[in-house]
N, C-alpha and C positions, 0 to 999 in steps of 0.2 A: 808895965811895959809890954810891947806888944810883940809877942815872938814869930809873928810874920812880917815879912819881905814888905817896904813901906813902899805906896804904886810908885812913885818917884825910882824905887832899886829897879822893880818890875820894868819900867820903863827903859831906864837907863841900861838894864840889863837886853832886853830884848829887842830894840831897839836898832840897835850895831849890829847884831847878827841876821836882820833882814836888810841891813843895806839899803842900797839901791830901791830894792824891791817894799821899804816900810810905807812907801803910800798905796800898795796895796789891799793897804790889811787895814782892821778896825783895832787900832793897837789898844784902845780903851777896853774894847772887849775880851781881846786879849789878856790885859794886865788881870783883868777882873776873876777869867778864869784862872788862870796859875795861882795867883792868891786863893781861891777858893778849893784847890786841887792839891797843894802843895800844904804837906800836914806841916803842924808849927812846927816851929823850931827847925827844918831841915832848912839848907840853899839852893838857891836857885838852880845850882848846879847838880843836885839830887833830883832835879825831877825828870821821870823814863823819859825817853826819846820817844817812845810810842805816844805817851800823855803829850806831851808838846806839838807834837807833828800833828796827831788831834784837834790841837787847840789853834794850830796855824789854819790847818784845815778849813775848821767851821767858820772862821774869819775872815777868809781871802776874800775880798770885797772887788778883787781886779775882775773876775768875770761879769760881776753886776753890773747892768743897763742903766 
């Protein structure tokens, strides 16, 4: 069994918390980083704010042409 977050939680978890603003983002790419970031076994909810804010960062797809 696999002790990381399944993309479906990723999703579901992240998701809501950009709201309004989720068709800004590459939420796939997203999902892919926190899985990859986020050591096993912890929750979604352990991971830094700095790590996240990061991973929103590198993603925002709203300024792209």
């Amino acid at each position: 069994m696999s002790t990381f977050p399944s993309v479906q939680a990723v999703e579901a978890w992240i998701t809501p918390q950009l709201g309004d603003y989720a068709d800004d983002f590459d939420i796939d790419a997203i999902v892919s980083d926190i899985r990859s970031t986020l050591p096993a076994g912890q929750s979604l909810n352990d991971l830094p704010l700095d790590d996240l804010n990061a991973i929103l960062q590198a993603h925002d797809i709203s300024a792209r042409g």
